[in-house]
N, C-alpha and C positions, 0 to 999 in steps of 0.2 A: 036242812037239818043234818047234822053230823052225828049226833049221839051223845055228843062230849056236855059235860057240865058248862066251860065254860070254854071260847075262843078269843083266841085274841088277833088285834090288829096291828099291823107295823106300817108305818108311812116310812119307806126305806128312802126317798126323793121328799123333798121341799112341795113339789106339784101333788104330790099324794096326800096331804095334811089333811086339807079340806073334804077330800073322799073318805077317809079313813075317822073324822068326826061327823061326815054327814051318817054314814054305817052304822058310827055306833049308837047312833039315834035313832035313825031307822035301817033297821033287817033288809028292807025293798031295795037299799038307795043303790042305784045301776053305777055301778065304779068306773070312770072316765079315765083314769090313770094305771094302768092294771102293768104288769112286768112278765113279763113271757118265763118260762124256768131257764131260757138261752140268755136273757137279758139279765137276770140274776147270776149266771155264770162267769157274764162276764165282767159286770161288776164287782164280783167278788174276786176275780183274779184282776180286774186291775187296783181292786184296794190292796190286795194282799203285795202289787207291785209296789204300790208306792210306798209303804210299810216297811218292807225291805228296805227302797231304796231308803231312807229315812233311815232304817236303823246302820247300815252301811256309812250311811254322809257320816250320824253319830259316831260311830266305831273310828273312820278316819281322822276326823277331828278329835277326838279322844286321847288315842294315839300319837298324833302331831300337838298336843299337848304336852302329853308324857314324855316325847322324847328333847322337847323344848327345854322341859324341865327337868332334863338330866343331863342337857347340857348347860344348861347356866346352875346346876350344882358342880357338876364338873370344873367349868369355867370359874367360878368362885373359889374353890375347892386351889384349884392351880394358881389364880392371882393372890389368893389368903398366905400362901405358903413362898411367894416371890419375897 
């Protein structure tokens, strides 16, 4: 018992699903999947890696658009006026 009105459950892994609806059925149910506060650590710094790298890839690609696209206005621009 915690005190709180109501708590809730995260199945943060695929393998926790089934723990986390056996619990909310029953209070007893002995949780087989459980995550250490080190194992949450590091899951979250490596999502927080991949995120980055992801918004990094986006930002590159972006960019080697834009400059794509300021050169074939450029280039347009140049052959328009030959």
């Amino acid at each position: 018992m915690t005190g709180t009105v109501k708590v809730g459950v995260w199945a943060v892994l695929n393998e926790q699903v089934d723990d986390a609806t056996a619990l909310l059925t029953n209070n007893r149910h002995n949780v087989r999947h459980q995550l250490t506060e080190e194992e949450m650590s590091r899951l979250e710094s490596e999502s927080q890696g991949k995120v980055a790298a992801s918004v990094n890839s986006l930002m590159n690609k972006l960019v080697f658009a834009l400059v794509a696209l300021m050169i074939m206005v450029v280039a347009y621009s140049v052959l328009s006026n030959s």
